[in-house]
C-alpha positions in Angstrom: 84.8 87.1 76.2 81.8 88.4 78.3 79.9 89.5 75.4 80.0 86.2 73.7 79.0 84.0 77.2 76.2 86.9 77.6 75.2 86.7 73.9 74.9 83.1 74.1 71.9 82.4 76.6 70.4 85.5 74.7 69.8 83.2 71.4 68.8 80.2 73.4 65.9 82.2 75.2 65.0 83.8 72.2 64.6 80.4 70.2 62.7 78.9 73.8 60.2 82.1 73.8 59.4 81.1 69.9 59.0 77.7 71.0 56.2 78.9 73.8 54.5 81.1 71.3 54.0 78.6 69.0 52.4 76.6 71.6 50.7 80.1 72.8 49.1 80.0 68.7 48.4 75.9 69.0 46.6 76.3 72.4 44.3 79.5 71.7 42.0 77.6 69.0 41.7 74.9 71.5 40.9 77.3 74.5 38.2 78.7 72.1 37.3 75.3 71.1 36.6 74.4 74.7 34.6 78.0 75.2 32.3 77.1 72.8 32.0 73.6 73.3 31.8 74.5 77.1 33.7 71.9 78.1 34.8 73.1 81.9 37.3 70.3 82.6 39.2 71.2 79.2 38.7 75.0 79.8 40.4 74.8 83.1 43.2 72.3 82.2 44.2 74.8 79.1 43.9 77.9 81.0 46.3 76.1 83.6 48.9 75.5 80.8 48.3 78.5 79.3 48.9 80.6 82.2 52.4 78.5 83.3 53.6 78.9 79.5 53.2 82.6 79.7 54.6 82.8 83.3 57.5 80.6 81.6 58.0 83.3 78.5 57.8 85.9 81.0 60.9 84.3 83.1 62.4 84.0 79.6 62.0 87.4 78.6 63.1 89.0 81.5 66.0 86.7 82.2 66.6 87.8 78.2 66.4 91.3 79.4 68.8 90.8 82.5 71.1 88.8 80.6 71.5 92.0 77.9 71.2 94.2 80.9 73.9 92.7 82.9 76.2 92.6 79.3 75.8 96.2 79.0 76.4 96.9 82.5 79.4 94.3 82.1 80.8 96.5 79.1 80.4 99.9 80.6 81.8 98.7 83.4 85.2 97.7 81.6 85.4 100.6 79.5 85.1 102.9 83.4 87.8 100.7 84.4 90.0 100.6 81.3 89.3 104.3 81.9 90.2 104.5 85.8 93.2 102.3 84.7 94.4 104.4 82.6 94.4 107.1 84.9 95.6 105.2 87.6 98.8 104.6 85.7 98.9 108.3 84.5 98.7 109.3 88.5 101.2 106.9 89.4 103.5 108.1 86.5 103.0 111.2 88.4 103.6 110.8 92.0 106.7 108.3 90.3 108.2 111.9 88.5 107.4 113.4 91.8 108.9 110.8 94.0 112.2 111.5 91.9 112.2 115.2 91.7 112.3 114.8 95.4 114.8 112.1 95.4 117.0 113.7 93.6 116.4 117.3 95.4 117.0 115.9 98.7 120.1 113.9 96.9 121.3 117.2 96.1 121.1 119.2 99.4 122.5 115.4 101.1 125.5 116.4 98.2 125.5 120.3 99.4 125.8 119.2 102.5 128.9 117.3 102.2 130.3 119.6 100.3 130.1 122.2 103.0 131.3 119.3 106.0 134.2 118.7 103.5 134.7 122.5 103.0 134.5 123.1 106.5 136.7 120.1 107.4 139.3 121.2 105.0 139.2 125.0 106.7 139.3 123.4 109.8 142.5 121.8 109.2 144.3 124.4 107.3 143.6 126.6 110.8 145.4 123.6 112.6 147.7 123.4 109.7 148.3 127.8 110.4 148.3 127.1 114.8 150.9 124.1 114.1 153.1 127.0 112.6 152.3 129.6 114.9 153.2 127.1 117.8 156.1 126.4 115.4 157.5 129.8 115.1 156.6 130.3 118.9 158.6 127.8 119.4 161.7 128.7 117.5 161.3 132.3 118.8 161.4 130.4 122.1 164.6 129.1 121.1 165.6 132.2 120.0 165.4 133.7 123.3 167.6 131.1 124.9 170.1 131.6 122.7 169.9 135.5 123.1 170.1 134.8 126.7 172.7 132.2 126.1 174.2 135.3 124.5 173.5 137.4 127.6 174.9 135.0 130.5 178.1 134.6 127.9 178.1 139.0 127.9 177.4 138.5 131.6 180.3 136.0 132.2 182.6 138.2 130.2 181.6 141.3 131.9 182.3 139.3 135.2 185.5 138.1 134.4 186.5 141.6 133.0 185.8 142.9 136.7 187.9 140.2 137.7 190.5 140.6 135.6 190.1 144.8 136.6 190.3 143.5 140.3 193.6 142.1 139.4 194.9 144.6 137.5 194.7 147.1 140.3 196.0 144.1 143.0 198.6 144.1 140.3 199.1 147.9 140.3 199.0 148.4 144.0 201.8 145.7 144.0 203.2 147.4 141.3 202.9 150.7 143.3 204.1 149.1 146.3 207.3 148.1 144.3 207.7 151.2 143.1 208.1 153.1 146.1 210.8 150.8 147.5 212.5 150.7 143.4 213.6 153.4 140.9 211.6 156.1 140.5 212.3 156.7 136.8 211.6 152.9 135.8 208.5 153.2 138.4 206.8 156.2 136.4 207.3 154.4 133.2 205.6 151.2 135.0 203.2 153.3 136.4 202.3 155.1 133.1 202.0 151.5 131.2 199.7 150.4 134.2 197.3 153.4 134.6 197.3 153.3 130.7 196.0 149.9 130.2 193.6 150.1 133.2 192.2 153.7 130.8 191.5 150.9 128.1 190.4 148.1 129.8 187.6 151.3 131.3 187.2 151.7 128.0 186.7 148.4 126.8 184.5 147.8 130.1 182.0 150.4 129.5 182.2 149.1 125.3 181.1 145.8 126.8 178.6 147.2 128.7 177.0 149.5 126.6 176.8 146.8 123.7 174.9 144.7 126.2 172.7 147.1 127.0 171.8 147.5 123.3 171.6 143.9 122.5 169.3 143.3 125.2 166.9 146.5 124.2 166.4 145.6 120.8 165.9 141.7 122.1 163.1 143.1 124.2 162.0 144.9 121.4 161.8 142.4 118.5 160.1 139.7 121.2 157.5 142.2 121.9 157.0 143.4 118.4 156.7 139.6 117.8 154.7 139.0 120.6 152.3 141.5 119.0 152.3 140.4 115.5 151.5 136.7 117.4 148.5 137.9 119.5 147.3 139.8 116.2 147.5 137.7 113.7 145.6 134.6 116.4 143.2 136.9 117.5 142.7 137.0 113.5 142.7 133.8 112.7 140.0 133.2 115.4 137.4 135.8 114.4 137.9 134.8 111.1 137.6 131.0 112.3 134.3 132.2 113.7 133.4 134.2 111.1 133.6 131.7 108.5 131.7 128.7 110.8 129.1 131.0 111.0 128.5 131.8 107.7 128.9 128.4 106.8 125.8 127.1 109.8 123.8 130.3 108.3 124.2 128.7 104.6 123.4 125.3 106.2 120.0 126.6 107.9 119.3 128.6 104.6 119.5 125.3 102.8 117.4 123.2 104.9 114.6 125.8 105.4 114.3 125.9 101.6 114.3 122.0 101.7 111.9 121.9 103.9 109.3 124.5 102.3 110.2 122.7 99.1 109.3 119.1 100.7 106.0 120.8 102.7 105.3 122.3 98.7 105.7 118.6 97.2 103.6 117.2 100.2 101.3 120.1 100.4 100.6 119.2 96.6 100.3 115.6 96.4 97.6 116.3 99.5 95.7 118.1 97.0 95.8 115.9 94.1 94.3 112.9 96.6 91.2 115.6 97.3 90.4 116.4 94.2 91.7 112.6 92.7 88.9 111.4 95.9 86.4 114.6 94.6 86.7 113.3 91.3 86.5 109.9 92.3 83.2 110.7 94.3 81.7 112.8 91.7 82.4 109.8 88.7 80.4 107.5 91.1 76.7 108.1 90.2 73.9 105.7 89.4 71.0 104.1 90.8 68.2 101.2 90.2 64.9 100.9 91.5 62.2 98.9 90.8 58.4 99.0 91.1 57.0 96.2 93.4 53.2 96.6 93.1 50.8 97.5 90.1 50.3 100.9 89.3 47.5 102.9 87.6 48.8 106.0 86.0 46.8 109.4 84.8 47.9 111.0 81.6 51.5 112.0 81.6 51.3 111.2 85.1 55.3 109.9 86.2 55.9 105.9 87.9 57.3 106.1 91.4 59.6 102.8 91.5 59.3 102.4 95.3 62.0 100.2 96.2 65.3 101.2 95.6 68.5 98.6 95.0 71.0 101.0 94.6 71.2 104.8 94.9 74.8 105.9 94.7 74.7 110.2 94.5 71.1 110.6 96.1 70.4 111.4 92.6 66.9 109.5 92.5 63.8 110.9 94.4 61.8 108.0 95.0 58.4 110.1 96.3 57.9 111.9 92.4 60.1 109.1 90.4 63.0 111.8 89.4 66.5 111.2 89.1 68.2 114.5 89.4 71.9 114.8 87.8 74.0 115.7 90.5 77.2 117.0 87.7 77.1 117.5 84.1 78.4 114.2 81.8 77.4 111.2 79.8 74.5 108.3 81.1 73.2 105.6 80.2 69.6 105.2 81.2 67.4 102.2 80.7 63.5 101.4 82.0 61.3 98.6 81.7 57.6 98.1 82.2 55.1 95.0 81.9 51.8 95.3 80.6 48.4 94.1 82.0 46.9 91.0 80.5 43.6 93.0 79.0 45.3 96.5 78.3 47.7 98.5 76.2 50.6 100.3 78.0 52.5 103.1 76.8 55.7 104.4 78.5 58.0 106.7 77.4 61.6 108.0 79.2 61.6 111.8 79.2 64.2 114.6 80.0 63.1 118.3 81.5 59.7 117.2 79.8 60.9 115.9 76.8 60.8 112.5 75.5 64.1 110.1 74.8 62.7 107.3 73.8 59.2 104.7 74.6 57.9 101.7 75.3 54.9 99.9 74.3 53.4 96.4 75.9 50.2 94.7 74.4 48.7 92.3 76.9 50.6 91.1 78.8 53.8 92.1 77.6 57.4 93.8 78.0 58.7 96.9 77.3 62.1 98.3 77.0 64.5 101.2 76.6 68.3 102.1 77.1 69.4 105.6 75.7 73.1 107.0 76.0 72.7 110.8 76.1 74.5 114.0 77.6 73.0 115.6 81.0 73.4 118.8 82.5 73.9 119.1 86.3 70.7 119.8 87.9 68.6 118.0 84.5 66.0 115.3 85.3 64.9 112.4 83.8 61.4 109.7 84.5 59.2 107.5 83.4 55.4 108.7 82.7 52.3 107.3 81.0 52.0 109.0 77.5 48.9 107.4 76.4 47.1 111.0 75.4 43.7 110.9 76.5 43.3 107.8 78.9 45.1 106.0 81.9 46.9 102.9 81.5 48.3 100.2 84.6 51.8 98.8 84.6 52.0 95.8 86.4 54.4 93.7 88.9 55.0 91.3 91.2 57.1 92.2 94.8 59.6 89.4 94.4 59.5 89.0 90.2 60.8 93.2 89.7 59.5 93.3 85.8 59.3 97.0 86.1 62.9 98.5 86.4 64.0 102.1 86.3 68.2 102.7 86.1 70.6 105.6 85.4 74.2 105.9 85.7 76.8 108.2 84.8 79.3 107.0 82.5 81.9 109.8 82.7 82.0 113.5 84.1 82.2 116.4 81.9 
């Protein structure tokens, strides 16, 4: 679309400047006419038209050149940025996979990390689960003990009431006695044999009673310390293995989140670098300049125009005291001159490289030249404009506000 509205004022100023030269042609025979004739009024009148006719193909011509300028600026211009888009899209692709490899890593250490809260919740409550039981069999062991010493006050109770059955059985025995010694003696040794017999046995039984309380109550002591032991063991366990384990567990956690963190620091560390070198890139893909020469010039043989003002100097690439532009990196430019010829002298210009010559320009009285060349520079190569008439000097001519004379390079991609 740009090339055709560019294209199209091209054509019409090319069929206007053929227009103005065939009035150019028409009017010379009359200005000769009038020279010879010397005829001063008709002389100056013609000279006046001639000289706004070839001010007017001059506008022409160099609005034809701007125009075709501008349309290939225009088209390199989109090609850069169908080019930067392109690689715009490409980085964001990037940073997008990059966005999501981080995503999904800290997705997975978010997972981890449940994982370990549920694992840890779960060990937590089987410990509760193991102290409910512990409490549970401290509890029944509790109950336990107050049935062995339910057990113990029913020995106790027994042991009493045997003393006070004994107690009676010798009231009984003294009575007995007591009877004795007033009854028969024969009957009384019988009852007295019976008597001191049973008290023997109820000794007996006694000292049974007594000795089996004694046992029971050993071996209760016993087992509640032995289980009292096993108790205090098996929590003191339970804790350091508690501890144990929620250590291990905040170690694996810190482990985890150190290596997150290096691995986020990494990801940032590296999308940091890709914005310096995306903004060296960027910086370095940004060359070009265009100056223009604002005053006539007289030049010696290959002697180099100096374009004194500059428009635009992007890279410090152009010298504007010898006329160089230097290549500050290595790629593909487009470089394009102009020049305007005096009205009573032949100009030839010619674009050179290190000393050698691209391509040239020629104007014949008062006339344009032109040249745009596409070629491959070197870092560090430079490129001007110089006189290459071989034996004489030659003027290139313009006006301060009218800039016929243009000198432009830009880079059109890095190599």
């Amino acid at each position: 679309m740009t090339s055709q509205i560019a294209i199209q004022p091209f054509q019409q100023h090319i069929e206007q400047d053929s227009v103005y030269e065939g009035i150019l042609k028409m009017s010379t025979p009359t200005s000769d006419n009038a020279d010879n004739s010397h005829d001063l009024d008709e002389l100056t009148r013609l000279s006046s038209l001639m000289d706004r006719l070839t001010n007017r193909v001059d506008n022409l011509w160099n609005e034809t050149q701007r125009l075709n300028d501008e349309n290939e600026k225009l088209e390199a211009r989109t090609v850069k940025l169908e080019t930067l888009h392109k690689v715009s899209l490409q980085h964001v692709q990037d940073k997008n996979v990059t966005t999501s490899s981080v995503e999904s890593k800290l997705e997975a250490a978010s997972d981890e990390v449940k994982r370990l809260s549920s694992l840890i919740e779960s060990e937590k409550k089987r410990l509760e689960d193991e102290n409910a039981q512990l409490e549970r069999r401290i509890y029944n062991l509790e109950e336990k003990l107050k049935k062995k010493s339910v057990k113990l006050n029913d020995v106790y109770e027994k042991s009493v009431r045997l003393e006070r059955l004994n107690t009676e059985r010798a009231q009984e025995a003294k009575r007995i006695k007591e009877l004795l010694e007033s009854g028969s003696i024969v009957r009384g040794e019988e009852v007295l044999a019976y008597v001191t017999n049973r008290l023997e046995h109820l000794e007996i039984e006694k000292k049974r009673l007594e000795d089996e309380l004694k046992t029971r109550t050993l071996i209760l002591d016993e087992t509640l310390k032995e289980e009292s032991v096993k108790l205090d063991n098996k929590c003191f366990r339970l804790e350091e293995k508690c501890v144990r384990l929620v250590e291990e567990k905040y170690i694996s956690l810190e482990r985890s989140n150190k290596k997150l963190v290096q691995e986020v620091n990494q990801i940032r560390e590296s999308i940091a670098s890709q914005s310096a070198v995306e903004g060296a890139t960027k910086a370095t893909s940004q060359v070009g300049f265009f100056a223009v020469l604002t005053k006539n010039v007289v030049l010696g043989p290959k002697q180099a125009i100096q374009y004194n003002k500059i428009i635009t100097n992007i890279g410090n690439g152009y010298d504007e005291s010898h006329g160089y532009f230097k290549a500050p990196v290595s790629g593909l430019y487009i470089i394009s001159a102009s020049i305007t010829s005096p009205v009573n002298q032949l100009c030839r210009i010619e674009i050179v490289r290190n000393g050698t010559q691209l391509a040239a320009m020629v104007g014949r009285l008062r006339d344009m030249g032109s040249q745009t060349v596409v070629v491959s520079l070197n870092e560090n190569d430079q490129v001007w404009v110089r006189n290459f008439e071989p034996d004489g000097m030659t003027t290139v001519d313009s006006v301060s506000d009218r800039y016929f004379s243009t000198f432009s390079v830009a880079l059109i991609a890095a190599s």
